[in-house]
DSSP file (Angstrom, degrees, kcal/mol; ACC not computed):
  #  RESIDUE AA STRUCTURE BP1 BP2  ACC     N-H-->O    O-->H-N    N-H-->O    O-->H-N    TCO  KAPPA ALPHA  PHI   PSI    X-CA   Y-CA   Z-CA
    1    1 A X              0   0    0      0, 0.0     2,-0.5     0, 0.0    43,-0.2   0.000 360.0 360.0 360.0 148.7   15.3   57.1  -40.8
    2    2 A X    >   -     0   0    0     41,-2.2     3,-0.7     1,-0.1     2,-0.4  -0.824 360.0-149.3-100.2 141.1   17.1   57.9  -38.0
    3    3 A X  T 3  S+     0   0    0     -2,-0.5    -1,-0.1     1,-0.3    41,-0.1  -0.263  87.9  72.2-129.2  37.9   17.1   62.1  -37.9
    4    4 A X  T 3  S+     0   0    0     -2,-0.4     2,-0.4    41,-0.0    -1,-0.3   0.169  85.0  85.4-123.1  -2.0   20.6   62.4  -36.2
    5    5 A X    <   -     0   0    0     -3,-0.7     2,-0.3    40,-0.1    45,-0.0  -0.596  57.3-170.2 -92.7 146.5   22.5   61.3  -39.4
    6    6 A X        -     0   0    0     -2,-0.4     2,-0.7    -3,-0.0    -3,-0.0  -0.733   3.1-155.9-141.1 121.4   23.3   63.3  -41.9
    7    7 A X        -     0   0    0     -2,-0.3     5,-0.2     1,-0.2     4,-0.1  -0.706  21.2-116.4 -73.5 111.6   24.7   62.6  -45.3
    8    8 A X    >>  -     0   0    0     -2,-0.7     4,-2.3    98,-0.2     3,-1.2   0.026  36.9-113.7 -41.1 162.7   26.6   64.1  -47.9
    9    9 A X  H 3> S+     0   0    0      1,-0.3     4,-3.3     2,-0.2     5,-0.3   0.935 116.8  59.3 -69.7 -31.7   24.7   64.7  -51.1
   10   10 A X  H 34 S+     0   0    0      1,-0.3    -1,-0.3     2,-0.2    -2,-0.1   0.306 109.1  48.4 -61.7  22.8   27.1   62.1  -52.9
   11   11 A X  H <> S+     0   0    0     -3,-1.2     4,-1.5    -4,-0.1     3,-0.5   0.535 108.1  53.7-142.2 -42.2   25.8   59.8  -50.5
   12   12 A X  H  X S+     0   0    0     -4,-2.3     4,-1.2     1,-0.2     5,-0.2   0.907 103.7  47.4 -54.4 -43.1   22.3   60.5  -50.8
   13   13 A X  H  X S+     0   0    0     -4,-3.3     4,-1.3     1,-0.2    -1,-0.2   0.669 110.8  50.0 -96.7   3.2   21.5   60.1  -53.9
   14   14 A X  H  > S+     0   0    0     -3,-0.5     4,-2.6    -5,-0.3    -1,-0.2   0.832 114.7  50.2 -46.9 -51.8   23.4   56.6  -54.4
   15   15 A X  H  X S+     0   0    0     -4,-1.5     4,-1.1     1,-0.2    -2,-0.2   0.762 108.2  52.5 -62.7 -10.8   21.4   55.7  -51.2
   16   16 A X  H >X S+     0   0    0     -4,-1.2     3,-2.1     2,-0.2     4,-0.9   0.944 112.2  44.9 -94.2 -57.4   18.0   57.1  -53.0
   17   17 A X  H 3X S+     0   0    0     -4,-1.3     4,-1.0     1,-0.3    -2,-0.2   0.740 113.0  49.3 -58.2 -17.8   18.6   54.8  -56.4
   18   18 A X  H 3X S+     0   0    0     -4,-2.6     4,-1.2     2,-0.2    -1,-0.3   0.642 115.7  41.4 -91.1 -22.3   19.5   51.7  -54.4
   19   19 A X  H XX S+     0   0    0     -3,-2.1     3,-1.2    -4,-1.1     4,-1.0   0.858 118.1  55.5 -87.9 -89.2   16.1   52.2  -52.0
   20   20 A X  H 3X S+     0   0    0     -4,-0.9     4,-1.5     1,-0.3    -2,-0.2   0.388 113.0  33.2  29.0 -67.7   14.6   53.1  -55.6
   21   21 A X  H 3X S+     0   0    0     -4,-1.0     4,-1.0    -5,-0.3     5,-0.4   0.989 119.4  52.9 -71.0 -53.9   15.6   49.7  -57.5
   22   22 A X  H XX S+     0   0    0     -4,-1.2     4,-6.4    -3,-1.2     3,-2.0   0.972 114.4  44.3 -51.2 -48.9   15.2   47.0  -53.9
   23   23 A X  H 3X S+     0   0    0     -4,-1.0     4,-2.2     1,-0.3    -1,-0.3   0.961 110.0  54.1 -59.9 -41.3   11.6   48.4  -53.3
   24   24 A X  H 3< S+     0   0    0     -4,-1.5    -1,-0.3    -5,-0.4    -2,-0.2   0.625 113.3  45.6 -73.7  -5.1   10.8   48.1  -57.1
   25   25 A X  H <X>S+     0   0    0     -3,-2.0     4,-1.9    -4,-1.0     5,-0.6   0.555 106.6  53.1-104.3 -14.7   11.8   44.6  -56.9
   26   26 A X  H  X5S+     0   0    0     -4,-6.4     4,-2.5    -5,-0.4     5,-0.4   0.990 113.0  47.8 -63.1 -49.8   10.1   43.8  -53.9
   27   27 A X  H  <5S+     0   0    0     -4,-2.2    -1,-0.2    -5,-0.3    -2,-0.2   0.522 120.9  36.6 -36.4 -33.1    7.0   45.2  -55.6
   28   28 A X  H  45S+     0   0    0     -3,-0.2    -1,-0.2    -5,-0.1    -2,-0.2   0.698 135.9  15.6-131.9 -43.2    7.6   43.3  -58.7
   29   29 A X  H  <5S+     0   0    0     -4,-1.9    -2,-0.2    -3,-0.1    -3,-0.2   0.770 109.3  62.1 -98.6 -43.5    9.0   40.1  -57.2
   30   30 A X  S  <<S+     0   0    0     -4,-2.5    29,-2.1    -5,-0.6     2,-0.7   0.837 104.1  49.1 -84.2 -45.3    8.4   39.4  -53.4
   31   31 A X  S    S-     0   0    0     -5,-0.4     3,-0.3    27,-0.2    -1,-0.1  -0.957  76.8-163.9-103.3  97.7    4.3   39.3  -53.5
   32   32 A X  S >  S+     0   0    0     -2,-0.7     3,-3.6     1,-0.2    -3,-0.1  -0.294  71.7   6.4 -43.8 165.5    2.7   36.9  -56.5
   33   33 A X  T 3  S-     0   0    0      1,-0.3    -1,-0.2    -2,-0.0     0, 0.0   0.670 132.9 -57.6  33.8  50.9   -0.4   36.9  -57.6
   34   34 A X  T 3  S+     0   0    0     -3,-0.3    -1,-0.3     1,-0.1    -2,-0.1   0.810  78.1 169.0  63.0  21.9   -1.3   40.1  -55.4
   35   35 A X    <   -     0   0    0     -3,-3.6     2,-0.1     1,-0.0    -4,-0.1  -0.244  38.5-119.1 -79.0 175.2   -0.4   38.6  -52.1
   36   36 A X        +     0   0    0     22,-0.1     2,-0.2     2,-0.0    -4,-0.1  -0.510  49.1 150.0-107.1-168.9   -0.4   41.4  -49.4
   37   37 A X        -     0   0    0     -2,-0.1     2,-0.6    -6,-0.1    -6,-0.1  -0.770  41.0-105.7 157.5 146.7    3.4   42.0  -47.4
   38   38 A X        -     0   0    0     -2,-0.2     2,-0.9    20,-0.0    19,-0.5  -0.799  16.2-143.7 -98.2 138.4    5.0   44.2  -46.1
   39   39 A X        -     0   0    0     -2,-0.6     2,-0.2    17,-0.2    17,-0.2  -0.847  16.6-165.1-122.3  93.9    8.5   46.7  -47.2
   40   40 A X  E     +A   55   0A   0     15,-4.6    15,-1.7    -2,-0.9     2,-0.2  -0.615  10.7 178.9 -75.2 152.7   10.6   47.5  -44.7
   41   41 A X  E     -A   54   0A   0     -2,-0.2     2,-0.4    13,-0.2    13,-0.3  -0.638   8.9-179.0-138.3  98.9   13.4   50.6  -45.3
   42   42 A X  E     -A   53   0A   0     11,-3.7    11,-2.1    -2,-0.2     2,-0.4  -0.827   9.5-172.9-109.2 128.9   15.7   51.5  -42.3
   43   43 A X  E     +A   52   0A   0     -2,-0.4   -41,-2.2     9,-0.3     9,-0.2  -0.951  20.2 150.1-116.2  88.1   18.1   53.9  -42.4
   44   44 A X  E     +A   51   0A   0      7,-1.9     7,-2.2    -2,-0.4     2,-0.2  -0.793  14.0 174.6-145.1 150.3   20.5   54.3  -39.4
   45   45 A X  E     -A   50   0A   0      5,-0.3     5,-0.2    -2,-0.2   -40,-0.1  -0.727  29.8-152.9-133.6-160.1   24.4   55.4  -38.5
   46   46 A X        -     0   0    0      3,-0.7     4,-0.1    -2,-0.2   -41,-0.0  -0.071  67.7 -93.1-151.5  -2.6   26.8   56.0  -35.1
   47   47 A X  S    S+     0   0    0      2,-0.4     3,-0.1    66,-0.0    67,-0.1   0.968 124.4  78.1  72.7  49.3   29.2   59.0  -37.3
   48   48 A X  S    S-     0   0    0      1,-0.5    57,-1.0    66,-0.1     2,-0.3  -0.013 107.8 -22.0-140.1 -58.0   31.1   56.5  -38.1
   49   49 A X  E     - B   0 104A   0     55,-0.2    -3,-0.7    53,-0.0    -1,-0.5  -0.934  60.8-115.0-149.5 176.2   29.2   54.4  -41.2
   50   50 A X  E     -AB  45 103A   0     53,-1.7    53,-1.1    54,-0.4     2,-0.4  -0.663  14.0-155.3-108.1 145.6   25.7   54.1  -42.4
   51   51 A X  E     -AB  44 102A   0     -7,-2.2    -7,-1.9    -2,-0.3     2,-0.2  -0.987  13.0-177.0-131.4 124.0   23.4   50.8  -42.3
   52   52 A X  E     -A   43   0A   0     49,-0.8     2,-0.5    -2,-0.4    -9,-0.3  -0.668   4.8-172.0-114.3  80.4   20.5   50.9  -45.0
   53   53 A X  E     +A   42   0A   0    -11,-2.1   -11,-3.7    -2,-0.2     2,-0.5  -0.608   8.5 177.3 -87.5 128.9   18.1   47.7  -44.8
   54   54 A X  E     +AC  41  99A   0     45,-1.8    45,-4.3    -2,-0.5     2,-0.5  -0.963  21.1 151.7-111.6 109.3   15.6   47.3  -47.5
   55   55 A X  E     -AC  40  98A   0    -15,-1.7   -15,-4.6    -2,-0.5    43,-0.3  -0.966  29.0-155.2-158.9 153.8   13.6   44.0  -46.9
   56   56 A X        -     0   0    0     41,-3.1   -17,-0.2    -2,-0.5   -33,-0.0  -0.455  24.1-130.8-104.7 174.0   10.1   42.5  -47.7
   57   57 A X  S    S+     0   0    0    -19,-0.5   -18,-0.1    39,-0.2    41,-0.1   0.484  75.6 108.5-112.9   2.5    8.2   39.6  -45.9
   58   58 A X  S    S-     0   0    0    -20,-0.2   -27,-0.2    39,-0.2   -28,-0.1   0.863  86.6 -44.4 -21.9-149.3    7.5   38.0  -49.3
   59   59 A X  S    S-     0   0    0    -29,-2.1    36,-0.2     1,-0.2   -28,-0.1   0.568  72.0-144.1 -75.2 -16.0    8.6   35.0  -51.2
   60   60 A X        -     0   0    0    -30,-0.1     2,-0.7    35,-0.1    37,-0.2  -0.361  28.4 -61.3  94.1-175.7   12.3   35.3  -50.5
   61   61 A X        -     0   0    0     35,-0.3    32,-0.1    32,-0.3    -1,-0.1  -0.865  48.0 -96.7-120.1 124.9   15.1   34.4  -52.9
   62   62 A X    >   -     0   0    0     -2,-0.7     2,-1.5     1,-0.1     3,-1.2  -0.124  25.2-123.4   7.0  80.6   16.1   31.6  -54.6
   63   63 A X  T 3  S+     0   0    0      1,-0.3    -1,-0.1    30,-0.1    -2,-0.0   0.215 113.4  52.9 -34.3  -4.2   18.8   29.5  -53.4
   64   64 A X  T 3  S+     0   0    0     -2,-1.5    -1,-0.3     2,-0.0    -2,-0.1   0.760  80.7 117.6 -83.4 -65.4   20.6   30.1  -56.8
   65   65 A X    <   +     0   0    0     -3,-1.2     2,-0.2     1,-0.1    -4,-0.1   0.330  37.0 178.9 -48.3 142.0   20.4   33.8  -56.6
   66   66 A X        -     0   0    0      3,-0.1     3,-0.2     1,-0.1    -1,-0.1  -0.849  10.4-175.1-149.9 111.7   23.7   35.5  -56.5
   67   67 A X  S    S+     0   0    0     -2,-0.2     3,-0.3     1,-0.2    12,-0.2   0.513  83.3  71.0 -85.4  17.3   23.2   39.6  -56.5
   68   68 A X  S    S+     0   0    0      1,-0.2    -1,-0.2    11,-0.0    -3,-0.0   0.871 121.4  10.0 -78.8 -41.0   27.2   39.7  -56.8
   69   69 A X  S    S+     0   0    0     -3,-0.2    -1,-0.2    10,-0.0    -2,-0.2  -0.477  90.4 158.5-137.8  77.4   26.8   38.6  -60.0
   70   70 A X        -     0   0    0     -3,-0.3    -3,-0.1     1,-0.1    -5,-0.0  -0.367  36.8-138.3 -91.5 170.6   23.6   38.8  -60.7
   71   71 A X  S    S+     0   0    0     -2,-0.1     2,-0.4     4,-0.0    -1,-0.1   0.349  74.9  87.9-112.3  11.8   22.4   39.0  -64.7
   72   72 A X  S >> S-     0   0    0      1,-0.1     3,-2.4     2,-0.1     4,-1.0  -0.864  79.7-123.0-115.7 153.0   19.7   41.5  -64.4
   73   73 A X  H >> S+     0   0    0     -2,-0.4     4,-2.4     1,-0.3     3,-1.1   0.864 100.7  54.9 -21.6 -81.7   20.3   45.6  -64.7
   74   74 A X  H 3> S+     0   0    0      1,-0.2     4,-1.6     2,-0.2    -1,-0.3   0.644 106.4  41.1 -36.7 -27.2   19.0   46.5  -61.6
   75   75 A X  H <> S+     0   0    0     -3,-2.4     4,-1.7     2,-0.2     5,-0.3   0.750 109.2  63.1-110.9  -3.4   20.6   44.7  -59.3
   76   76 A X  H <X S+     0   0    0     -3,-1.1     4,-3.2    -4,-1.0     3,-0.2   0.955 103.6  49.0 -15.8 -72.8   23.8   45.3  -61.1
   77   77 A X  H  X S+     0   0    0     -4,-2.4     4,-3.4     1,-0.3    -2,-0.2   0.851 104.1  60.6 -83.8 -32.1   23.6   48.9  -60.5
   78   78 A X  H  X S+     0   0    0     -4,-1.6     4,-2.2    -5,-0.2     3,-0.4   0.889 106.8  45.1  -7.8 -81.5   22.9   48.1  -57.1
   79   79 A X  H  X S+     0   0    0     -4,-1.7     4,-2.3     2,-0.3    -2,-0.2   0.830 112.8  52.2 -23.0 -65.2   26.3   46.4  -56.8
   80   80 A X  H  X S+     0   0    0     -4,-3.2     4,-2.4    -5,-0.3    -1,-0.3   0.913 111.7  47.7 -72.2 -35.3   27.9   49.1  -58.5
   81   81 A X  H >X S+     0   0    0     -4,-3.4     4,-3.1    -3,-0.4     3,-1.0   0.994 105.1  52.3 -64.4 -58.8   26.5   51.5  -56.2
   82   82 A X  H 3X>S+     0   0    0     -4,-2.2     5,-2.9     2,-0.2     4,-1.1   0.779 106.6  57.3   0.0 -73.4   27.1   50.1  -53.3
   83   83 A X  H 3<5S+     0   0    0     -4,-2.3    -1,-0.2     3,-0.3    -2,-0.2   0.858  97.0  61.5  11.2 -93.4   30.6   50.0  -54.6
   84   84 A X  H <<5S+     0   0    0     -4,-2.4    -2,-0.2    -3,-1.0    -3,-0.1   0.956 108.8  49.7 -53.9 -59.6   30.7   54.2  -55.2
   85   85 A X  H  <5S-     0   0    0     -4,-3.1    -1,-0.3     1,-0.1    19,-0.3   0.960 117.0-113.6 -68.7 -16.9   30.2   54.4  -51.4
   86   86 A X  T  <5 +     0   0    0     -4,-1.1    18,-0.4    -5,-0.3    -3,-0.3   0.782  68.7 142.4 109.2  21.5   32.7   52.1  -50.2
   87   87 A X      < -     0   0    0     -5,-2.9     2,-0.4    -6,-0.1    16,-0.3  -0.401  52.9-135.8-123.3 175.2   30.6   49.9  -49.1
   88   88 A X  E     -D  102   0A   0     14,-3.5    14,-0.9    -2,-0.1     2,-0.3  -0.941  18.9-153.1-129.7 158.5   29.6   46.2  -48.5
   89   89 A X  E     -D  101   0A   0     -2,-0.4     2,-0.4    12,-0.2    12,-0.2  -0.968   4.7-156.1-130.9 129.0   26.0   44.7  -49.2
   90   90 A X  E     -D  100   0A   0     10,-1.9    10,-2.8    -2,-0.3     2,-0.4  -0.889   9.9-157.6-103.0 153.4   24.3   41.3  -47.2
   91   91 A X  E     -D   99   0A   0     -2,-0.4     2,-0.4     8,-0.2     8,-0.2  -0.972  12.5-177.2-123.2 113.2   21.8   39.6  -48.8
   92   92 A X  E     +D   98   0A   0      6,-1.5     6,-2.7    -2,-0.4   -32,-0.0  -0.902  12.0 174.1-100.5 133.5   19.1   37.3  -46.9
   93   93 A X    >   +     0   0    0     -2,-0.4     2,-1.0     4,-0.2     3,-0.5   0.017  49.6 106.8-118.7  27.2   16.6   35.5  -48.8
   94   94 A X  T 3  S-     0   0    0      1,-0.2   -34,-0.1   -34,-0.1     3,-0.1  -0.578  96.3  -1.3 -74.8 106.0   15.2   33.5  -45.7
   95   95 A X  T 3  S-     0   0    0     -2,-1.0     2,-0.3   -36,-0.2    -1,-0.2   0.945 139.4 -37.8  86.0  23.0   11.6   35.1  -44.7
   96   96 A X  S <  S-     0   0    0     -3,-0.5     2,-0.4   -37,-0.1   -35,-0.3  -0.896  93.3 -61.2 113.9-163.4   11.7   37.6  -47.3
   97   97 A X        -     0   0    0     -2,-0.3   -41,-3.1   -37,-0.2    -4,-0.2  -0.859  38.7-174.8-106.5 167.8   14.6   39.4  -48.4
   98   98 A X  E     -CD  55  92A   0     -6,-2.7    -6,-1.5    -2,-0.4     2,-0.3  -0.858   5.1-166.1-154.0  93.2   16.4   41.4  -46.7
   99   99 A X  E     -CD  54  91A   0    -45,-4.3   -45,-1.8    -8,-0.2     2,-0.3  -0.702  15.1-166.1 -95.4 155.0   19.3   43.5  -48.2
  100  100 A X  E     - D   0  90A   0    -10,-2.8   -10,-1.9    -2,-0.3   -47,-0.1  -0.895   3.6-165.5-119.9 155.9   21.5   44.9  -45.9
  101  101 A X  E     - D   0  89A   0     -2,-0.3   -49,-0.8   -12,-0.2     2,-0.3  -0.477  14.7-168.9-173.5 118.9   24.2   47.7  -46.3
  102  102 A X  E     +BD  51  88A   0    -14,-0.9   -14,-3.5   -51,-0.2     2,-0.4  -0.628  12.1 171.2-119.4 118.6   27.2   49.4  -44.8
  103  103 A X  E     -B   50   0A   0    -53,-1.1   -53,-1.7   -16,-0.3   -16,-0.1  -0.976  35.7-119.4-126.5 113.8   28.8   52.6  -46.0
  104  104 A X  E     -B   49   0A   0     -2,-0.4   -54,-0.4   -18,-0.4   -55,-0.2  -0.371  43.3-128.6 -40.0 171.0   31.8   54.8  -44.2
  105  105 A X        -     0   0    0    -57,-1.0     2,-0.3   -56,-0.2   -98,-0.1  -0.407  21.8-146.4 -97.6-168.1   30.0   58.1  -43.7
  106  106 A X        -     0   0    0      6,-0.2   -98,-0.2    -2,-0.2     2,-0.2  -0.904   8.1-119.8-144.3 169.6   31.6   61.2  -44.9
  107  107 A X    >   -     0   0    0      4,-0.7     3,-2.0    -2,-0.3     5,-0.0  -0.568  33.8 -84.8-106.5-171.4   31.6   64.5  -43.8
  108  108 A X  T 3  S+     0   0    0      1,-0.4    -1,-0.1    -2,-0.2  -101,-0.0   0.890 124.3  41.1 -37.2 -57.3   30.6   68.0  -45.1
  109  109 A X  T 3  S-     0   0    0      2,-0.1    -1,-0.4     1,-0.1     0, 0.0   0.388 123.5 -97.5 -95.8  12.2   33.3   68.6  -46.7
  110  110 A X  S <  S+     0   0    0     -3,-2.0     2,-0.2     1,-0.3    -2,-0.1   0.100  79.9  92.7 130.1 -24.1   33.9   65.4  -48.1
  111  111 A X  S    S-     0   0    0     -5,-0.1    -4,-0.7     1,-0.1    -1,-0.3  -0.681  72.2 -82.1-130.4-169.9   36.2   63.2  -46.4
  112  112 A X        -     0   0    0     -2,-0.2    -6,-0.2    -6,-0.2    -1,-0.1  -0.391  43.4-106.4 -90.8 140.5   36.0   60.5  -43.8
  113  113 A X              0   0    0    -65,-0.1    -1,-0.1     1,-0.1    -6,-0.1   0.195 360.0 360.0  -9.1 147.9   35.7   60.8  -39.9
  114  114 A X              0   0    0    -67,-0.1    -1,-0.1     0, 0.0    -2,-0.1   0.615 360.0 360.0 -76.6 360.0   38.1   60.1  -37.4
């Protein structure tokens, strides 16, 4: 996490349930049978917008998968969070996944940089 950003709380705690859900589906999803991998989570901005990448070195995703309109909860509320910041989400499933996602920041008091 990069320790020159700083985040409103409405901006944290989106960002906390969306690391929350990806990591609990890399754990659940990305490793079969106990295989070992690794869970990246990078957290980065310029004061301008925010970059959060959550990605594993797993099994990757489907060529089917679509987390835009995906049918399970979790990654729903993903979507919807995402959303609540303003924000847009990439999804790789080449090598792992790898979700990526870009949010304006905000400032103290609430509204956006120049």
């Amino acid at each position: 996490i990069d320790p020159a950003l700083t985040l409103t709380l409405d901006e944290c705690v989106p960002c906390g349930l969306i690391i929350n859900e990806l990591v609990s589906n890399s754990l659940k999803h990305a490793f079969p049978t106990g295989t070992p991998g690794e869970i990246v989570i990078r957290v980065f901005g310029d004061g301008q917008a925010c970059t959060l990448i959550v990605g594993d070195n797993g099994c990757g995703l489907p060529a089917s998968a679509d987390c835009a309109h995906a049918g399970t909860l979790g990654l729903q509320l993903v979507t919807h969070l995402v959303r609540q910041l303003n924000g847009s989400m990439n999804v790789s499933g080449e090598r792992g996944t790898k979700f990526t996602l870009i949010f304006p920041v905000k400032r103290a008091d609430g509204s956006a940089p120049p």
